[in-house]
PDB file with SEQRES, HELIX, SHEET and CRYST1 records, atoms N, CA, C and O in Angstrom:
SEQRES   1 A   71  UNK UNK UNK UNK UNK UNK UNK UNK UNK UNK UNK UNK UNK          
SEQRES   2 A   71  UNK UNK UNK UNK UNK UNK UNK UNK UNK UNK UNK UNK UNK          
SEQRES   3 A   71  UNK UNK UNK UNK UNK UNK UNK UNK UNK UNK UNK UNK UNK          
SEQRES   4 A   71  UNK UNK UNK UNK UNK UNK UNK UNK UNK UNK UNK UNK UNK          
SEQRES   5 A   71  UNK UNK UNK UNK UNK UNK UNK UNK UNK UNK UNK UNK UNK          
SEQRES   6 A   71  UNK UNK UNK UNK UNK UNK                                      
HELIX    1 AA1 UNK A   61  UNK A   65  1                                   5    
SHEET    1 AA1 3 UNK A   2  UNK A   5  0                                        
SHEET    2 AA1 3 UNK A   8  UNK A  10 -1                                        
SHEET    3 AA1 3 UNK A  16  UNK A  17 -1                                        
SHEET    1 AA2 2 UNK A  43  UNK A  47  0                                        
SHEET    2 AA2 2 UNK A  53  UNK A  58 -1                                        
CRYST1    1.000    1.000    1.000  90.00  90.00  90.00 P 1           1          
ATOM      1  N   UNK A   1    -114.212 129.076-109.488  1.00  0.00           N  
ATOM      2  CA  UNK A   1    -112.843 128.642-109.624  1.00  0.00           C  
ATOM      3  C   UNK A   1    -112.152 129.541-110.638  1.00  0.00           C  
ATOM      4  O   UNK A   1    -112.714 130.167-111.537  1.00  0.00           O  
ATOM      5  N   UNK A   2    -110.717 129.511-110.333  1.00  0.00           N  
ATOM      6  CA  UNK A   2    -110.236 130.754-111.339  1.00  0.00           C  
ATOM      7  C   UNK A   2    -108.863 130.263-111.291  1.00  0.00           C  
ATOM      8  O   UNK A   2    -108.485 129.737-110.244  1.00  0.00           O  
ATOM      9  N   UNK A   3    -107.865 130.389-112.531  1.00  0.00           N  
ATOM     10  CA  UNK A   3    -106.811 129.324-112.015  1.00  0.00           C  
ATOM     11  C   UNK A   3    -105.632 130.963-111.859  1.00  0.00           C  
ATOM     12  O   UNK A   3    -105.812 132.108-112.275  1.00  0.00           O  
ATOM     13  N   UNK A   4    -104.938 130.588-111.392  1.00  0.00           N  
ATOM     14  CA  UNK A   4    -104.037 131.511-110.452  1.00  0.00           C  
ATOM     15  C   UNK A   4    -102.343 131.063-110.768  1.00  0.00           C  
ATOM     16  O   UNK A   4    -101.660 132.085-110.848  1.00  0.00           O  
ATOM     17  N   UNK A   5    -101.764 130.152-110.906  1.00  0.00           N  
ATOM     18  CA  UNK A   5    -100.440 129.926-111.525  1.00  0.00           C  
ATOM     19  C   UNK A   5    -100.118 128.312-111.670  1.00  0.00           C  
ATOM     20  O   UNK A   5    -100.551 127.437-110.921  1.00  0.00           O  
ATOM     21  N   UNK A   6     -99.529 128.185-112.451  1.00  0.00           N  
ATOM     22  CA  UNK A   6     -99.004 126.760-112.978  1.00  0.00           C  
ATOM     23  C   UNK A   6    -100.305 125.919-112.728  1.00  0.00           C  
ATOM     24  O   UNK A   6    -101.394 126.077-113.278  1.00  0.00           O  
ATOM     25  N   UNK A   7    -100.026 125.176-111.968  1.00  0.00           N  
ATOM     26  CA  UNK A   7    -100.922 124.072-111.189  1.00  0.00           C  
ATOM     27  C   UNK A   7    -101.572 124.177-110.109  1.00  0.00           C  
ATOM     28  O   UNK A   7    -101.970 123.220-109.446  1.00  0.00           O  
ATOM     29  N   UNK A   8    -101.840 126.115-109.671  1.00  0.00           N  
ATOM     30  CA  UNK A   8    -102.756 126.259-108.573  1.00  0.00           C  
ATOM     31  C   UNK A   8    -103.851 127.113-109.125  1.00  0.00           C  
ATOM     32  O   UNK A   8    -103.784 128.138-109.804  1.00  0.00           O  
ATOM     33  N   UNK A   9    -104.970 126.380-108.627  1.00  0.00           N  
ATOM     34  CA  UNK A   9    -106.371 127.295-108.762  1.00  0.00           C  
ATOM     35  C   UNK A   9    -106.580 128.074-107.782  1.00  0.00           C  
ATOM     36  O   UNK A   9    -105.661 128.132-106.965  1.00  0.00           O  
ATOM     37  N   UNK A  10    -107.655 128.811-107.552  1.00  0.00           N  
ATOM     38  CA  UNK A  10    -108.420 129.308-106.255  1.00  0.00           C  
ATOM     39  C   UNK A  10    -109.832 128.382-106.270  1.00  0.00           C  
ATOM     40  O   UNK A  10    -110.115 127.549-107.130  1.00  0.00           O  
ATOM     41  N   UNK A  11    -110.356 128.616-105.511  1.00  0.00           N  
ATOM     42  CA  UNK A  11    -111.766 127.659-105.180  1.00  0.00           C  
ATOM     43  C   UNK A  11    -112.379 128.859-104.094  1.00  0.00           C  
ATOM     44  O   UNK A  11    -111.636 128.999-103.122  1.00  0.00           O  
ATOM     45  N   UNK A  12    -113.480 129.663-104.084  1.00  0.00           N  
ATOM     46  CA  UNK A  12    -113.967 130.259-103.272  1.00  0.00           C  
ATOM     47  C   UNK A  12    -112.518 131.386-102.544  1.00  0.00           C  
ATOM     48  O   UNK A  12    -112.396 131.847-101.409  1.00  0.00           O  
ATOM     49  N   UNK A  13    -111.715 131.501-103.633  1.00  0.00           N  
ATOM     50  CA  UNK A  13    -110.750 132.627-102.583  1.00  0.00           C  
ATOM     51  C   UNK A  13    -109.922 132.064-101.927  1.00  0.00           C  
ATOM     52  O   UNK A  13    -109.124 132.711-101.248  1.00  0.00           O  
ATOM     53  N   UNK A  14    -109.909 130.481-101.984  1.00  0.00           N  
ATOM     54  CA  UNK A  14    -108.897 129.674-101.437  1.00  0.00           C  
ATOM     55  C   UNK A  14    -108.037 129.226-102.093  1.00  0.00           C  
ATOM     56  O   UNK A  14    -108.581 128.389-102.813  1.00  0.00           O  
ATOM     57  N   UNK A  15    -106.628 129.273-102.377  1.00  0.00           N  
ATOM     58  CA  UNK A  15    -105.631 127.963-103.266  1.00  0.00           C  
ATOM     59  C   UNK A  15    -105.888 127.079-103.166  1.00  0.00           C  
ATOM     60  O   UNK A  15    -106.369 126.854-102.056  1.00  0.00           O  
ATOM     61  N   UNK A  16    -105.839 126.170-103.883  1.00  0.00           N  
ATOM     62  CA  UNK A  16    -105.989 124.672-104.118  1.00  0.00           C  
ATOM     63  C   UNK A  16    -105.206 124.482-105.619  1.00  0.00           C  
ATOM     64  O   UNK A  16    -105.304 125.152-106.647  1.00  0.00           O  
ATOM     65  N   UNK A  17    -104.164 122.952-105.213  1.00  0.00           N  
ATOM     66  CA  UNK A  17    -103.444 122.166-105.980  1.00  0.00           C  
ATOM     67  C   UNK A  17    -104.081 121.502-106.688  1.00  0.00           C  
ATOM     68  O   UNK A  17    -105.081 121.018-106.158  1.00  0.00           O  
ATOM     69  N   UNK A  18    -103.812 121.125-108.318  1.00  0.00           N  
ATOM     70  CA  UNK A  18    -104.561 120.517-109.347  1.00  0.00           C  
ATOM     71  C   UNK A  18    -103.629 119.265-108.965  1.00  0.00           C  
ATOM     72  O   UNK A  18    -102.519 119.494-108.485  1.00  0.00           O  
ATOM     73  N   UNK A  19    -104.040 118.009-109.161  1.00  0.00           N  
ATOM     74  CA  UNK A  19    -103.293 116.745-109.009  1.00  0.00           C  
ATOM     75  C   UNK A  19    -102.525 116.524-110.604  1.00  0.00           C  
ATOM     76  O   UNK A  19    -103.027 116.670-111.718  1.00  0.00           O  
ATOM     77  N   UNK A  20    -101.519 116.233-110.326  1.00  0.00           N  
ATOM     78  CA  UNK A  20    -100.949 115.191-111.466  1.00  0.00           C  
ATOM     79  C   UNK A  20    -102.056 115.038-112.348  1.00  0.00           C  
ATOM     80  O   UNK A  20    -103.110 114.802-111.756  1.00  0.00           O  
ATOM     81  N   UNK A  21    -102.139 115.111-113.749  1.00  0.00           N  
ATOM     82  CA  UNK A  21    -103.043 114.498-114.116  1.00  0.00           C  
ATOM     83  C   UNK A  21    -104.508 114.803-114.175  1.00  0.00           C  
ATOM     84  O   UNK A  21    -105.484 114.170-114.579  1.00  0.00           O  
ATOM     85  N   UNK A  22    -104.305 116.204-113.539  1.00  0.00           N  
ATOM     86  CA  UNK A  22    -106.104 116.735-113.055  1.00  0.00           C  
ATOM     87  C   UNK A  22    -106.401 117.139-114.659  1.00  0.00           C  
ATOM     88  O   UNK A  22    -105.582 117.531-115.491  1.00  0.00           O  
ATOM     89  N   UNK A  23    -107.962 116.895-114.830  1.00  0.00           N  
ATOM     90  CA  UNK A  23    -108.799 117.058-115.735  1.00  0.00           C  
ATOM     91  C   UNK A  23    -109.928 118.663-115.407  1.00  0.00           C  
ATOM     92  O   UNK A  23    -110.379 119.019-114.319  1.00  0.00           O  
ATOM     93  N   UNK A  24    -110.073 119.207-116.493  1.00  0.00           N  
ATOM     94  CA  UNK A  24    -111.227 120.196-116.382  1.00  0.00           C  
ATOM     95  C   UNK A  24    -111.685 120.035-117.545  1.00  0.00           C  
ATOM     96  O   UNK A  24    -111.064 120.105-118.605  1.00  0.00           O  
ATOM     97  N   UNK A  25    -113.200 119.733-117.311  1.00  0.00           N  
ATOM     98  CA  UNK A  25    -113.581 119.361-118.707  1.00  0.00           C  
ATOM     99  C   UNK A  25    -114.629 121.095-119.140  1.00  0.00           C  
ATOM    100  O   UNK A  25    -114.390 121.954-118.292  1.00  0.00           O  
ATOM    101  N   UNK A  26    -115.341 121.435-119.934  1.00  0.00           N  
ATOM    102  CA  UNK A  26    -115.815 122.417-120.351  1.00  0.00           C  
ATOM    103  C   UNK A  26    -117.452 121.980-120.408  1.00  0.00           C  
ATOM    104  O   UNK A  26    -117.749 120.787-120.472  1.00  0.00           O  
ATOM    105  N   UNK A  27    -118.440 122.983-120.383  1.00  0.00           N  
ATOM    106  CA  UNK A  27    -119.492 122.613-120.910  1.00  0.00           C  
ATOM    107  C   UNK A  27    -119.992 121.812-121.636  1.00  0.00           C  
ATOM    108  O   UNK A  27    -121.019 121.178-121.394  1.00  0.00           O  
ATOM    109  N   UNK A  28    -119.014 121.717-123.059  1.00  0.00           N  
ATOM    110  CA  UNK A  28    -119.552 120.711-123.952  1.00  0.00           C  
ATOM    111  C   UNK A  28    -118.623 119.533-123.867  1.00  0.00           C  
ATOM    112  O   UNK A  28    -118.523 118.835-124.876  1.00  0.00           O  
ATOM    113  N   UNK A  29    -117.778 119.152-122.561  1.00  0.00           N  
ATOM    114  CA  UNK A  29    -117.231 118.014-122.139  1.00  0.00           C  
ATOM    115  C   UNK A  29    -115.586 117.921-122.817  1.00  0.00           C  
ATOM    116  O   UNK A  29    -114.935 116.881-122.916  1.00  0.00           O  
ATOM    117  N   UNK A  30    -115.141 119.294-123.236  1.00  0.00           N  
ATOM    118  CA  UNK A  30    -113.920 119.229-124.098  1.00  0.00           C  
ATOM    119  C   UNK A  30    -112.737 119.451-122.930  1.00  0.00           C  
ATOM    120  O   UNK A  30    -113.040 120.412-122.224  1.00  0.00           O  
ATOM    121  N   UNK A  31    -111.651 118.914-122.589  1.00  0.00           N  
ATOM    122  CA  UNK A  31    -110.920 119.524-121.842  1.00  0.00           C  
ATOM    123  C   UNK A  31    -110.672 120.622-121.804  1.00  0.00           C  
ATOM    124  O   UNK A  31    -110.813 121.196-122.883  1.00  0.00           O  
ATOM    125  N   UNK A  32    -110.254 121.373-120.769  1.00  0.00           N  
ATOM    126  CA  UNK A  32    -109.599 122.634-120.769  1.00  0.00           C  
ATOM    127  C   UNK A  32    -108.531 122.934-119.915  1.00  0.00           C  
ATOM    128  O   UNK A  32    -108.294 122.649-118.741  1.00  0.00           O  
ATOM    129  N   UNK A  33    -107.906 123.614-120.829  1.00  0.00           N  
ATOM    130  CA  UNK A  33    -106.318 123.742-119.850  1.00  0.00           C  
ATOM    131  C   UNK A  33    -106.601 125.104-118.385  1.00  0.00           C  
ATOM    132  O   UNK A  33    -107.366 126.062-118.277  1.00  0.00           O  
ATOM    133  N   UNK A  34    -105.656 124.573-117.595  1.00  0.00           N  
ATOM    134  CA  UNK A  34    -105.856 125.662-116.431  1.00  0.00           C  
ATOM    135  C   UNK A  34    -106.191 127.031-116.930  1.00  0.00           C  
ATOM    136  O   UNK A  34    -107.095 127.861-116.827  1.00  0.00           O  
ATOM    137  N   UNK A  35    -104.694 126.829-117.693  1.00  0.00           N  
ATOM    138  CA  UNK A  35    -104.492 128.919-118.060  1.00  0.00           C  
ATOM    139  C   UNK A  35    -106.105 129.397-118.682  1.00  0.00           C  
ATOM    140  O   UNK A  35    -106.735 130.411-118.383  1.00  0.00           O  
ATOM    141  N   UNK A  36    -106.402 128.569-119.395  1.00  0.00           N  
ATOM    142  CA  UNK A  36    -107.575 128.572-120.343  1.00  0.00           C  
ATOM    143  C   UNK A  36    -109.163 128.600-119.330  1.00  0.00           C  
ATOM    144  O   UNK A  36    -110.254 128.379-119.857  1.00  0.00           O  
ATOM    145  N   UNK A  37    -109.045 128.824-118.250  1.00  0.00           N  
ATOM    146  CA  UNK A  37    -109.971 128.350-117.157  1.00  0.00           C  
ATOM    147  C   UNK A  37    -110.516 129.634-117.178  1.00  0.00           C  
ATOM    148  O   UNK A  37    -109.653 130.504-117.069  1.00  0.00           O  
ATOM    149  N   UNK A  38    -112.315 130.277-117.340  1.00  0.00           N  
ATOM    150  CA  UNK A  38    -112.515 131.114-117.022  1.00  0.00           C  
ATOM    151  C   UNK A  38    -112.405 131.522-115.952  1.00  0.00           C  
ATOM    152  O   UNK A  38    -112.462 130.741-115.002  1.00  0.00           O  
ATOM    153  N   UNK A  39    -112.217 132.841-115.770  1.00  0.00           N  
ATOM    154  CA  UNK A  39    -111.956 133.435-114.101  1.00  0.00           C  
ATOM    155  C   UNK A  39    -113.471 133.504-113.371  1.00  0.00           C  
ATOM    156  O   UNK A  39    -114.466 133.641-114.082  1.00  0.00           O  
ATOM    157  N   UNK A  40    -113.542 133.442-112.465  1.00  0.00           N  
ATOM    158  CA  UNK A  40    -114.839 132.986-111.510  1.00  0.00           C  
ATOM    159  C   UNK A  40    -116.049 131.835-112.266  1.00  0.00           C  
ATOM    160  O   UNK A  40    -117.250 132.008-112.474  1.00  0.00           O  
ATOM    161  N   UNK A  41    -115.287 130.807-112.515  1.00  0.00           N  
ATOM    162  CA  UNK A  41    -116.248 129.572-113.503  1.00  0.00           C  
ATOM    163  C   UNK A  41    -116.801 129.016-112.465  1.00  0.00           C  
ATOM    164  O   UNK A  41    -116.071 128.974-111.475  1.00  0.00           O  
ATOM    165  N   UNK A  42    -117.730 128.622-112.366  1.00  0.00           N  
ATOM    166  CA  UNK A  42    -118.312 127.727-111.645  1.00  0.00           C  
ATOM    167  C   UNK A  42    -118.622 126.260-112.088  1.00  0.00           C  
ATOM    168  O   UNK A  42    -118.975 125.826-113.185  1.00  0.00           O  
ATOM    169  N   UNK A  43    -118.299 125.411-110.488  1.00  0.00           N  
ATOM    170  CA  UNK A  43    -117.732 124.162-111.201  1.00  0.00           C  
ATOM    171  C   UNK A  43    -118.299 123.218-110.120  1.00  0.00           C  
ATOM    172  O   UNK A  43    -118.836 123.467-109.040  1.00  0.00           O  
ATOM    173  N   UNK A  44    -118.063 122.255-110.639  1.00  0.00           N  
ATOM    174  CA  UNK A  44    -118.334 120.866-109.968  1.00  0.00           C  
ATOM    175  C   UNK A  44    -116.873 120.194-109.465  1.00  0.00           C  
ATOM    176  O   UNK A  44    -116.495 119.420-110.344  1.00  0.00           O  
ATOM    177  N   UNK A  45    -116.046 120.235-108.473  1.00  0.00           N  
ATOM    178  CA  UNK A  45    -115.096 119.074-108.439  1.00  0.00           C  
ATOM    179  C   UNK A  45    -115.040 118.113-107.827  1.00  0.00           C  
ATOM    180  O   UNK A  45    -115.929 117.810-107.031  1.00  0.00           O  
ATOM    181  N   UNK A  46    -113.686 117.179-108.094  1.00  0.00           N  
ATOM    182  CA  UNK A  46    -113.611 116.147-107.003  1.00  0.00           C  
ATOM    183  C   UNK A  46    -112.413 116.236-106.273  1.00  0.00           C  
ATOM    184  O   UNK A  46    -111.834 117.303-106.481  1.00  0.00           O  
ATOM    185  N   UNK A  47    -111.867 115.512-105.523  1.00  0.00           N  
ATOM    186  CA  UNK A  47    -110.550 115.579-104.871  1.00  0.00           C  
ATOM    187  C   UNK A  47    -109.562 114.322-104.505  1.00  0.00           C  
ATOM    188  O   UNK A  47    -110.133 113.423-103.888  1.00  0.00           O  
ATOM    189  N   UNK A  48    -108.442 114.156-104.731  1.00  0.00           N  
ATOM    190  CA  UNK A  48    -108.005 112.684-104.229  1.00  0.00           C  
ATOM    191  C   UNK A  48    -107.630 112.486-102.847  1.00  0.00           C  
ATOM    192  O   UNK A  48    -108.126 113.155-101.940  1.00  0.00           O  
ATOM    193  N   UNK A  49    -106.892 111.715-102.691  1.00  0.00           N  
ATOM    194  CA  UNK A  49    -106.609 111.267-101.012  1.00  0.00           C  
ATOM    195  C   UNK A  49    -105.628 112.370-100.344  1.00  0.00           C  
ATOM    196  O   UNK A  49    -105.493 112.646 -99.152  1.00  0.00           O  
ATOM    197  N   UNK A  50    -105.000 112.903-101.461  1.00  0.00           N  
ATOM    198  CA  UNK A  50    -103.957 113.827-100.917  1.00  0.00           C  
ATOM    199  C   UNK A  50    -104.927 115.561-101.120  1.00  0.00           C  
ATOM    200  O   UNK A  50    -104.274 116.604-101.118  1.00  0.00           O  
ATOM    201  N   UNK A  51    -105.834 115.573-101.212  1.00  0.00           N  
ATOM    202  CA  UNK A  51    -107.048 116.502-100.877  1.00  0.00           C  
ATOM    203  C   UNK A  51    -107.215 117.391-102.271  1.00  0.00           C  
ATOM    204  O   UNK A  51    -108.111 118.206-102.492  1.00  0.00           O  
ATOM    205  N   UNK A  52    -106.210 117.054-103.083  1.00  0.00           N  
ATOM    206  CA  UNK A  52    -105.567 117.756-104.355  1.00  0.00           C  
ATOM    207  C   UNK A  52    -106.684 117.785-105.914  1.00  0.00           C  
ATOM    208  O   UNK A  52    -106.853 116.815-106.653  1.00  0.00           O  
ATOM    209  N   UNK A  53    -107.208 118.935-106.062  1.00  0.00           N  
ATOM    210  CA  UNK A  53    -108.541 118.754-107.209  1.00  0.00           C  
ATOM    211  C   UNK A  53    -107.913 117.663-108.577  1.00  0.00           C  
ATOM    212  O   UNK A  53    -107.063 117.697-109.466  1.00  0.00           O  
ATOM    213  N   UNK A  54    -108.867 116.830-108.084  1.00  0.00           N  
ATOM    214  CA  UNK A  54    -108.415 115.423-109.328  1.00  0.00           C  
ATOM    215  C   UNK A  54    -109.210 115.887-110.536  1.00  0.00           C  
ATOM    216  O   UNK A  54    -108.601 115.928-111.604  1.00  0.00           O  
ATOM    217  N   UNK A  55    -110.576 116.267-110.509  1.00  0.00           N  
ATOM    218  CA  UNK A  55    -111.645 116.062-111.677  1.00  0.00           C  
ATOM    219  C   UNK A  55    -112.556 117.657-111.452  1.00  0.00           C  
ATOM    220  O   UNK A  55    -112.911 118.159-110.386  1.00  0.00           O  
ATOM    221  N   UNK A  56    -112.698 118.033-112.455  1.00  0.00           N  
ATOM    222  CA  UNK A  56    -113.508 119.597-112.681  1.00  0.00           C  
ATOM    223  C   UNK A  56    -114.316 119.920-113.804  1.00  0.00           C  
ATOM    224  O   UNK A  56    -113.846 120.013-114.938  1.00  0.00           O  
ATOM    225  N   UNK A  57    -115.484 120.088-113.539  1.00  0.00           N  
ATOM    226  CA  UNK A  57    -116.652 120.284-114.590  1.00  0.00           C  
ATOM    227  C   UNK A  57    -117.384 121.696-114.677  1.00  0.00           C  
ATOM    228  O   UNK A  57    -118.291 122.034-113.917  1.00  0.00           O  
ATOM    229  N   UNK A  58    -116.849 122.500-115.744  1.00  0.00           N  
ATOM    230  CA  UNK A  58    -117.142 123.561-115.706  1.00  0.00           C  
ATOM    231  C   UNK A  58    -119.014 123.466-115.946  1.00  0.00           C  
ATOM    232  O   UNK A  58    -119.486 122.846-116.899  1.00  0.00           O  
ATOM    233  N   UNK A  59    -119.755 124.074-115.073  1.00  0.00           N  
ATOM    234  CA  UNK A  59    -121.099 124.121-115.529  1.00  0.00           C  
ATOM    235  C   UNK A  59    -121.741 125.062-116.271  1.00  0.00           C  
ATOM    236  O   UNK A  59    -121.328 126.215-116.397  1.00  0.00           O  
ATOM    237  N   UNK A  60    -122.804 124.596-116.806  1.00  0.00           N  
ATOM    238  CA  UNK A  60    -123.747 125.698-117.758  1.00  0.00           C  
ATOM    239  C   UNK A  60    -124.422 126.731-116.672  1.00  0.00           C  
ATOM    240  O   UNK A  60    -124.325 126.366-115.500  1.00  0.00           O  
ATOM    241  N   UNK A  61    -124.850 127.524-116.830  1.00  0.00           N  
ATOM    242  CA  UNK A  61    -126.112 128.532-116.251  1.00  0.00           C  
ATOM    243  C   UNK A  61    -126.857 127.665-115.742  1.00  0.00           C  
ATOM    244  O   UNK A  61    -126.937 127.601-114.515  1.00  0.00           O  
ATOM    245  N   UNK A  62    -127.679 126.671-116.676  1.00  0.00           N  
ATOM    246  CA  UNK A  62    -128.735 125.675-116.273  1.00  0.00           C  
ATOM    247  C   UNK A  62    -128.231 125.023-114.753  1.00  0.00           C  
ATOM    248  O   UNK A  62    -128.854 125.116-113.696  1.00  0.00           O  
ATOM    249  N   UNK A  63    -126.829 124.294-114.990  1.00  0.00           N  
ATOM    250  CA  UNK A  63    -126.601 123.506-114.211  1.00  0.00           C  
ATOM    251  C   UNK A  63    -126.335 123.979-112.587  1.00  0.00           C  
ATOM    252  O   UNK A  63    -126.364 123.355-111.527  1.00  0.00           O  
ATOM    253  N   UNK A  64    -126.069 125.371-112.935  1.00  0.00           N  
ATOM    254  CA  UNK A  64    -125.356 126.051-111.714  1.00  0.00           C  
ATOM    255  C   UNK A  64    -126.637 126.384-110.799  1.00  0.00           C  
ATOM    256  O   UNK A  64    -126.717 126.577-109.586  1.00  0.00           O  
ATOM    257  N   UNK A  65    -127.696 126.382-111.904  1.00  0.00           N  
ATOM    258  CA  UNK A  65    -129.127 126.752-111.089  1.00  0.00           C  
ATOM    259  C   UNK A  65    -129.952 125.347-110.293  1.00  0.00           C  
ATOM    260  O   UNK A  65    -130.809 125.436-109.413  1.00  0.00           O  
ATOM    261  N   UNK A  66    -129.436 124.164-110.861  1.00  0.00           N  
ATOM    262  CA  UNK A  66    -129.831 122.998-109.842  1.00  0.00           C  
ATOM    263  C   UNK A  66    -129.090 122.890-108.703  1.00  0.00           C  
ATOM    264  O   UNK A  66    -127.892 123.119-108.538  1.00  0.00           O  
ATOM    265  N   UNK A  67    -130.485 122.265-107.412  1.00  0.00           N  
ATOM    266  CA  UNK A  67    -129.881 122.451-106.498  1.00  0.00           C  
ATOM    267  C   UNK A  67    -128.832 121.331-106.561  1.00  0.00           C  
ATOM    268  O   UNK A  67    -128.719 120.699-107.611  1.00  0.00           O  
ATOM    269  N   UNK A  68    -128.088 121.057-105.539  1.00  0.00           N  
ATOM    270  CA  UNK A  68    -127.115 119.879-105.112  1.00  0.00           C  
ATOM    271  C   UNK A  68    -127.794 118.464-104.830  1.00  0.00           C  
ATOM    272  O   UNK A  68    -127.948 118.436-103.609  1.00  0.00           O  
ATOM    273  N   UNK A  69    -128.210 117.431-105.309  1.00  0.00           N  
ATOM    274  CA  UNK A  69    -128.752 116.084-104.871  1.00  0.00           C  
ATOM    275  C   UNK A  69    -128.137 115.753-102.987  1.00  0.00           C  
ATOM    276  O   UNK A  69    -127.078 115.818-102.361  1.00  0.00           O  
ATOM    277  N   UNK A  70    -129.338 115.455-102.769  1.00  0.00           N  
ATOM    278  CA  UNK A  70    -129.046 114.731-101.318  1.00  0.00           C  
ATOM    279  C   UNK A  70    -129.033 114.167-101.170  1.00  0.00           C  
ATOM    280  O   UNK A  70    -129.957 113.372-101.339  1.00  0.00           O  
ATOM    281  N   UNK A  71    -127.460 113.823-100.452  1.00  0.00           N  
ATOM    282  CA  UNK A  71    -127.287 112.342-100.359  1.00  0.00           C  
ATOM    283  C   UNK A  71    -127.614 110.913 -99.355  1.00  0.00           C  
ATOM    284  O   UNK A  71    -127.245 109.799 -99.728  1.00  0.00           O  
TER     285      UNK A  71                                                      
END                                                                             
């Protein structure tokens, strides 16, 4: 993820809208502002009904190396 202007990120090379209210939290769980978003971070998100990234968790090395839980 890499944020790209105002309230739009990229996600894999794609735009995507931050919601009202969207959160990115940091490694050690501190918010972080878009502008402030490393460029190619790798992340965990979520999305709301209007498909718009609600919640974003920048990950550690460690974390990026676990696989995905199956659900």
């Amino acid at each position: 993820m890499s944020h790209v202007e105002g309230m739009t990120v990229s996600i894999d090379g794609a735009p995507a809208q931050l919601a009202p209210g969207a959160q990115i939290r940091g490694p050690t769980n501190m918010i972080v502002l878009p502008v402030a978003l490393p460029p190619g971070s790798l992340v965990k998100y979520t999305l709301d009904s209007l498909g718009q990234v609600k919640q974003v968790w920048i990950l550690t090395p460690q974390e990026a190396a676990q696989p995905d839980p199956k659900p």
